[in-house]
N, C-alpha and C positions, 0 to 999 in steps of 0.2 A: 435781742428777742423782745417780743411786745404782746402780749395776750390779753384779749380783753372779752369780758360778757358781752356776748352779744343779746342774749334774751334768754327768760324762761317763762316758765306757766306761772302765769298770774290767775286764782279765781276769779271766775266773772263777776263774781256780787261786788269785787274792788274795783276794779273797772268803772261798771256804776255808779260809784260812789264818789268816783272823782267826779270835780265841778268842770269839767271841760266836754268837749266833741270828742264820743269815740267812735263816732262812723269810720272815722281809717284806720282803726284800730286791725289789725289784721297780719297774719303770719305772710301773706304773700311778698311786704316787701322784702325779709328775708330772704328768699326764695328769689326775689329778682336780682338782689345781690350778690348773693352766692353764684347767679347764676351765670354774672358779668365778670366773675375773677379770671375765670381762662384767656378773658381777650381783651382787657383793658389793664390799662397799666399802674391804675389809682388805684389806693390801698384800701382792704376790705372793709373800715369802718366810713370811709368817705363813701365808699359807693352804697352803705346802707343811709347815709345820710342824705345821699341823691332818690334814693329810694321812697324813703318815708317821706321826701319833698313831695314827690311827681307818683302816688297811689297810683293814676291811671295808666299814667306810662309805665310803671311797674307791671299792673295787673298786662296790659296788650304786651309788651315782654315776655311774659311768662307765656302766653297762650304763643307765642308765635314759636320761642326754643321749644317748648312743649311738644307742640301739634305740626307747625310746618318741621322743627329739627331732628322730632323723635325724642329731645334731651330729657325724658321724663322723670331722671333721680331728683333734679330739683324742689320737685316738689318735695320731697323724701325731708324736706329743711324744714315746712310747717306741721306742727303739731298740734292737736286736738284732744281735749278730753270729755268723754261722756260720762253723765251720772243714766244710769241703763236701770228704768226702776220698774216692777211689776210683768217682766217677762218672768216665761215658762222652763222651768229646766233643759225642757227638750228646746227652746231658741238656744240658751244658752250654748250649747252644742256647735250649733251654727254661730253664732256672733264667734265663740274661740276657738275657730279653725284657722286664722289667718294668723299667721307665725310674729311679722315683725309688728308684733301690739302688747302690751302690758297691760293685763287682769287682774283685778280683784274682786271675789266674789263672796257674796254672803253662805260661810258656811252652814250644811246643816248639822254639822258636826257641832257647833257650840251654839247655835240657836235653836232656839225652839220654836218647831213650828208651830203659825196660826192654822187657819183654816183656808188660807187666800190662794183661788187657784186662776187660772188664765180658761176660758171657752173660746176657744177658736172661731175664729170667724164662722169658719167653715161648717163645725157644729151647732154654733147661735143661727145659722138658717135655716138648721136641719129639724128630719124629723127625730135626730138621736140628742137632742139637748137635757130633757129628760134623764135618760136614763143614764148619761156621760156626766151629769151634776149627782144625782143619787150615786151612783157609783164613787163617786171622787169623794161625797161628804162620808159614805160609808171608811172609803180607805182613813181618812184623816178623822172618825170617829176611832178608829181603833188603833191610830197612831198614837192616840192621848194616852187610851190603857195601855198599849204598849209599852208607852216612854215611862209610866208609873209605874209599870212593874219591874220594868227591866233598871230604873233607878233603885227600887228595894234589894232588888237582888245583886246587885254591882256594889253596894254600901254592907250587903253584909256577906258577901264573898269578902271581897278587903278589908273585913274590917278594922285591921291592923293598920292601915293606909290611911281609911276616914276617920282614925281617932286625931290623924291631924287635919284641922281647917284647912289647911293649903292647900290639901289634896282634893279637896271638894270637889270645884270645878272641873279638874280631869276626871273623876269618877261619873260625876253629872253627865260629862260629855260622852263618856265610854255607853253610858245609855241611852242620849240621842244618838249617836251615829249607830246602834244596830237600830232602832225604834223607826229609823228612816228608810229604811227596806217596805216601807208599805207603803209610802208617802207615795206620792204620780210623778210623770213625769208632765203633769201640767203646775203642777206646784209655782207659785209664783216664788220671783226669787228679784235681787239689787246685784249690779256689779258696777264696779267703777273700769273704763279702760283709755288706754292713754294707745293714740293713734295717729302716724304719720300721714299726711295727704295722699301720697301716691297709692299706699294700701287701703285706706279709705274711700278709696275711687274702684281701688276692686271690689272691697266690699258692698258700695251700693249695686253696681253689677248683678253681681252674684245674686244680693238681697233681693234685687229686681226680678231676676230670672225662676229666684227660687220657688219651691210649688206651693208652700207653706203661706197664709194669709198673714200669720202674724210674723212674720220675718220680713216678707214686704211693705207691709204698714212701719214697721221698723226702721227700715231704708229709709222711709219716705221721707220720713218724720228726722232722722240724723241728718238726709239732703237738704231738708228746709232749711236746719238750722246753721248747718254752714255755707249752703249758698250765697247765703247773704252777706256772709263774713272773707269767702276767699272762693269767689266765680272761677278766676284764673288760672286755677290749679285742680279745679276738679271738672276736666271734660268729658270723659268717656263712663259716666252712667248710668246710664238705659238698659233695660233689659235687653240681653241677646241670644241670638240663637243657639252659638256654640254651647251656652251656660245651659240655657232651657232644655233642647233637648238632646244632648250626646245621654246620658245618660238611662233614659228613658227610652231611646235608641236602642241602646247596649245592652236592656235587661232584657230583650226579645229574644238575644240570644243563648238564654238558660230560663226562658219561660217552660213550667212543668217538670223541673231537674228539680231535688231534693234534695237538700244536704246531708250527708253520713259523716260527716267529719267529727275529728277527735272533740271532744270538750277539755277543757283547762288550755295547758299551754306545749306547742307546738313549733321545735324547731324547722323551718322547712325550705329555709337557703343560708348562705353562708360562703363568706369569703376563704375558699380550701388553699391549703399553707396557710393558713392565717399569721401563726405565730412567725415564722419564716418572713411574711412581709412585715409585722410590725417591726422583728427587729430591724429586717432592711431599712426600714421608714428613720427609725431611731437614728441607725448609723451613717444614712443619707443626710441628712440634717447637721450633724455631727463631723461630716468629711465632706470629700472632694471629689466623691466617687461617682458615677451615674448611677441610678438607683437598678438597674441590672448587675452593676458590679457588688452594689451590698446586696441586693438578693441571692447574688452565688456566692460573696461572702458569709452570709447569716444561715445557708444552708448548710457550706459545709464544717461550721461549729460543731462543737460537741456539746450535748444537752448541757453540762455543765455550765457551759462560756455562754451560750445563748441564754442559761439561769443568771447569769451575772451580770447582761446586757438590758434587761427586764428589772431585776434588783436595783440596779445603778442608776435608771432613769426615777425608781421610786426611792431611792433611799435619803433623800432630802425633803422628799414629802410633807408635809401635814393633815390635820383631814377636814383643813376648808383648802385645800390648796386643790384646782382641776389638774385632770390626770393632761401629761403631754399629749399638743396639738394629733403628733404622729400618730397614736391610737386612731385618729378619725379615718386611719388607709385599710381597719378592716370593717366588714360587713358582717349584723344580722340581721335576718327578716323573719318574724314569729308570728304565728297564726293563732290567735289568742279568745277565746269567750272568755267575755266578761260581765257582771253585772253592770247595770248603769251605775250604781254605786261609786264601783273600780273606773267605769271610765271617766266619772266627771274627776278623777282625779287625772288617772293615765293621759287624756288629752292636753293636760298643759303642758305636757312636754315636747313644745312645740321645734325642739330642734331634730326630732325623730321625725318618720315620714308616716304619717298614721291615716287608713284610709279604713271607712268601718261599712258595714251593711247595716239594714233596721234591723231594730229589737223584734227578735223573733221568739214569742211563746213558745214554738218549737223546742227550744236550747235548754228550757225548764226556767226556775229561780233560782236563785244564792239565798239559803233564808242561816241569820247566823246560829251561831251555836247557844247562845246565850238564849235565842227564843225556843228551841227545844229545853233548856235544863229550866227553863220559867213554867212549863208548859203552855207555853203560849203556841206553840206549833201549830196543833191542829188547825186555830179558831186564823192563824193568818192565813193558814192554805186555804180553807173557804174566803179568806177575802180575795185570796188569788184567785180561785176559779168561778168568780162571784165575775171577778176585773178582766177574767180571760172571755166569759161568756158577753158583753159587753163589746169588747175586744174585736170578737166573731163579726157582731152583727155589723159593730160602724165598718168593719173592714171591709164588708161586700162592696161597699159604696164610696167610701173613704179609705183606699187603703195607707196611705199618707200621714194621713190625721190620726187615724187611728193607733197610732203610740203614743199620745197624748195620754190615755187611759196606762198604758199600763206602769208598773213600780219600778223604786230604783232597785229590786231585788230581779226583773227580769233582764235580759240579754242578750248582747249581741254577740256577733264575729268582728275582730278585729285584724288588721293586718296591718303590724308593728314593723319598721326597717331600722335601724339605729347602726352607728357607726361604734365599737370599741371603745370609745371615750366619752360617750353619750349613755351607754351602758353604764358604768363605770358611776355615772351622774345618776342613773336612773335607780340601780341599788344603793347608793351612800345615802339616799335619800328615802326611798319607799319600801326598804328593808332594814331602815332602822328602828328600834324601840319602838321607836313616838309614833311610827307609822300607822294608818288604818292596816286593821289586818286584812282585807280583803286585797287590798291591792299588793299590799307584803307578801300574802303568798305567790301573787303573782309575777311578783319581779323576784321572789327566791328561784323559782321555778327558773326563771328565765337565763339566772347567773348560773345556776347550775348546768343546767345546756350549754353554755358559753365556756364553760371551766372542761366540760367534755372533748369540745371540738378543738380549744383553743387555751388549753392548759396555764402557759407563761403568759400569755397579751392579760389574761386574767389572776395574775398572781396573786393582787391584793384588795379584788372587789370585794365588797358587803357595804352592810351597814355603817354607817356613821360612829355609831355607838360601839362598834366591834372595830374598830383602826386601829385602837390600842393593837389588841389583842391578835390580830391579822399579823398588823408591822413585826409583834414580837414574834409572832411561827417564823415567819419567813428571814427575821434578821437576829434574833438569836438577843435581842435590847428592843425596848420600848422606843416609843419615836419619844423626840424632841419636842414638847410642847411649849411655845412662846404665846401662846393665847387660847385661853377657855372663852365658853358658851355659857 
């Protein structure tokens, strides 16, 4: 056996800094490499050696498997990192919808914000520039009082908590993140993300097609910078039609329909037998069987034996350990409002299938609890309906744009699908302690629907912080822990 580094992310300021040529510094010869293992017979560090020789004949390589062969995982080998500085909450949105990419984003949960927000193109031409800046400075003047009050009242609610130092900064935070329900969604914000070539190519697409000006200015400006670094690998990014208008297309067809739907959270499909299949799934895995044969196996068990086939898969567990693969054979799909709040969290969980509508004033706000017992209520709802009236006008004109203007306290519809084990992921996580509670109630809410339809596949979902306590109901002993947090 022989394994060897083949490469990682080096900062570009090091780069620089070396005294050599780094014009062919570039991810593509990897990518030619890899791309030659299927049909040549020399080992894979020689043939990145031939590679990083012959740049040019690397780069026409790549474009030929690429584009004449179809072979497009190759690029999938070069990776990319952006520093993403002074966009708007709402780009944010759009840059992490694409799954296979790693984010990090400046929270508003432990920062505090400035005053710094994004004017859309769209608006800096308009005649709404005016009143989309007054508006925005108004929201982020009473973000301040806000965050000042609701810090008084969190230090002396706890105050048992904040007699220690340590806790400071959690208590601090506890007051930015309600204090941020006023802020906009043009709020500027930093992310760092780390991205593969081939999705990088959808993403300029997409950016391209997209209707938003500062998302395409976005694109542009990410194209530039790798063009010049790996031509080879990214050919298909123009804007296109499919992108542009299917959608725009499709909303013609509930042009003048209103929504009456539920608010909070909304069971409203679902894999039926669910628990039946998962244990099929389990004892599929486990035997020799065809998975028809454990599905009439797993049926006709006795709830007891099907309790002990569910137990058995968890009884070795820990609670950083992922729940088994086989969970992912059930389905649910949930019809969700939420604040923007909730969703800049809910969107990272990018192995769920999550497709949302705009923030719709309609749906109302989420304002928390803490700014009723402040009495800060009233004076935010007049910034609401201050940000809703605003809202009105750019939208005759801009209907688009016009969510720039409103808070992470307004919302939308969301339509959440996740598989069983992605569940499973989604509570251990957003239903623990440490959790924001906005989005905690929404993923309680969601496990509870899933314990209804699906009793045993969900035996030992919650919180993080509740796995003790879970593992000891259901086995009668604490679990094993061989590693704390």
């Amino acid at each position: 056996m022989k394994v060897l580094l083949a490469g990682f992310n080096v900062d570009i300021e090091i780069l620089k800094e070396l005294k050599t040529d780094i014009s062919n510094f570039t991810p593509e010869t990897i990518s030619a490499a890899y791309a030659r293992i299927s049909r040549s017979p020399k080992s894979v560090d020689e043939l990145r050696k031939i590679a990083r020789r012959e740049v040019e004949k690397a780069r026409s390589s790549n474009k030929k498997i690429i584009f004449d062969m179809g072979h497009h995982s190759i690029a999938e080998h070069a990776v990319f990192n952006f520093d993403i500085i002074g966009v708007s909450r709402l780009a944010v949105e759009e840059i992490e919808k694409f799954r296979i990419c790693s984010y990090t984003e400046k929270s508003q949960r432990y920062v505090t914000l400035k005053n710094d927000f994004v004017v859309p193109p769209e608006i800096e031409n308009s005649e709404f520039k005016t009143i989309f800046v007054k508006t925005i400075r108004l929201q982020n003047e009473f973000y301040h009082r806000l965050y000042q009050k609701l810090k008084e009242y969190v230090f002396r609610k706890y105050k048992k908590m904040a007699e220690n130092h340590k806790n400071h900064s959690m208590l601090d935070g506890w007051a930015k993140e309600d204090a941020r329900y006023i802020a906009s969604l043009a709020t500027q914000t930093q992310l760092g993300e780390t991205i593969n070539a081939r999705n990088l190519e959808l993403l300029f697409r997409r950016f391209a097609s997209n209707e938003l000006g500062e998302i395409r200015e976005l694109g542009q400006r990410m194209y530039d910078l790798v063009e010049k670094v790996a031509p080879s690998i990214i050919l298909f990014f123009d804007a296109n039609e499919y992108d542009q208008k299917t959608h725009p297309a499709l909303r013609k067809f509930t042009e003048g329909k209103m929504g009456k739907g539920k608010d909070g959270v909304e069971l409203v499909n679902y894999t039926h037998n669910g628990d039946n299949i998962t244990i099929a799934a389990i004892l599929h895995k486990s035997s020799n069987m065809s998975f028809a044969e454990c599905l009439k196996f797993a049926s006709s068990m006795s709830f007891d034996k099907q309790r002990e086939v569910i137990k058995t898969s968890f009884r070795y567990m820990e609670f950083y350990d992922a729940v088994l693969r086989e969970y992912e054979h059930v389905h649910l799909s949930y019809d969700i409002v939420v604040s923007a709040s909730c969703f800049a969290q809910l969107k990272r969980h990018r192995m769920a299938t999550i497709t949302s509508q705009r923030y719709d004033p309609n749906l109302g706000v989420t304002i928390p609890e803490s700014i009723y017992e402040t009495g800060m209520d009233k004076k935010f709802q007049q910034i609401i309906s201050k940000t809703e009236q605003t809202y009105d006008k750019i939208d005759k004109k801009l209907p688009r744009v016009a969510q720039y203007i409103l808070t992470n306290a307004h919302r939308k519809r969301v339509l959440l699908s996740v598989n069983g084990r992605e569940l499973y992921h989604i509570s251990r996580l957003r239903e623990d302690a440490h959790a924001q509670w906005d989005i905690r109630e929404r993923a309680k809410k969601m496990t509870e629907l899933a314990r209804k339809i699906m009793p045993l596949t969900f035996l030992l979902i919650g919180g993080k912080d509740r796995y003790p306590e879970i593992y000891e109901r259901v086995f009668g002993n604490p679990p094993k822990v061989t590693q704390t947090v």
